[in-house]
C-alpha positions in Angstrom: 17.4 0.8 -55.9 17.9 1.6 -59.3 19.6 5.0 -60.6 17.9 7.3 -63.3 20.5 9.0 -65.4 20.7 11.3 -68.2 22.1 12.2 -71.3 21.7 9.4 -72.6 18.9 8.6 -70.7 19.0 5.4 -68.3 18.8 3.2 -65.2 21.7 2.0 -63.5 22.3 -0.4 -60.7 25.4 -2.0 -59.3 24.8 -5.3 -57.3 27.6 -6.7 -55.3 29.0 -10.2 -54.5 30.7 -12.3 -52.1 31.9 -14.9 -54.6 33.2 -14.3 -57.9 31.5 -18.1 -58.8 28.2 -16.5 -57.9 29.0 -13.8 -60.6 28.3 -16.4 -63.2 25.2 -17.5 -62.4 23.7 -14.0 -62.3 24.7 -13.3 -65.7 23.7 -16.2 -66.6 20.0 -15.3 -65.5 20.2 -12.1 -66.5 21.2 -13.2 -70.0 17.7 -15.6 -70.5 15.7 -12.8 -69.4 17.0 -11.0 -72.0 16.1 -12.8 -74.9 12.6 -13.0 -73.2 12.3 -9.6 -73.1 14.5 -8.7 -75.7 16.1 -6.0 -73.5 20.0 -5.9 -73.9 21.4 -3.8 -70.9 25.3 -2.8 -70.6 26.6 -5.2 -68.6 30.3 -4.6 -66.6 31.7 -6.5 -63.8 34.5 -7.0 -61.7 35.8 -9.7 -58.9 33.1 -8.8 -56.8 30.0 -7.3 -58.7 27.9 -6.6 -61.8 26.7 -3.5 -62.7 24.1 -3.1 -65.5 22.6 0.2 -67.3 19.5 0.0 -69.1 19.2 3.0 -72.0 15.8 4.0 -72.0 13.9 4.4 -75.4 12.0 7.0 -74.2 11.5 9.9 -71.8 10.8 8.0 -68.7 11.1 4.0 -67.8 8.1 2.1 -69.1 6.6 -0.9 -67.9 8.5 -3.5 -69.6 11.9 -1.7 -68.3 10.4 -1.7 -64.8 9.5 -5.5 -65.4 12.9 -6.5 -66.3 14.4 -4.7 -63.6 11.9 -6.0 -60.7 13.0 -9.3 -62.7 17.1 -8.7 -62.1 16.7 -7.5 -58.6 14.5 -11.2 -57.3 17.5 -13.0 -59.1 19.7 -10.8 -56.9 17.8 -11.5 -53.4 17.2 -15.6 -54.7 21.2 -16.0 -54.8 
């Protein structure tokens, strides 16, 4: 489940791994869906997980937000 924030307004999510090799390939995905959507999330990870935040350009998440992050969470669940 994603995490609304504010101030700045956002959605965050932290997804955890098993192997730091599988790390890779996730960012990997994440970064073509990207320049597909031309969404550029914050991006921070660790030995054992990524954790992405996704500023929101307006007051509440909009379909191409929700999109992208339906997108990251079936690359998640494929791995």
């Amino acid at each position: 489940m994603w995490n609304e924030r504010e101030s700045p307004l956002r959605i965050e999510k932290k997804f955890e791994f098993d192997q730091y090799s599988k790390i890779s390939k996730f960012i990997g995905e994440i970064e073509k869906l990207c320049k597909e959507r031309d969404i550029y999330p914050n991006i921070s990870f660790g030995k054992n997980f990524v954790s992405l935040s996704i500023f929101l350009d307006n007051k509440e998440i909009s379909e191409k937000e929700k999109d992208f992050s339906m997108n990251i969470d079936k690359f998640y669940l494929e791995d």
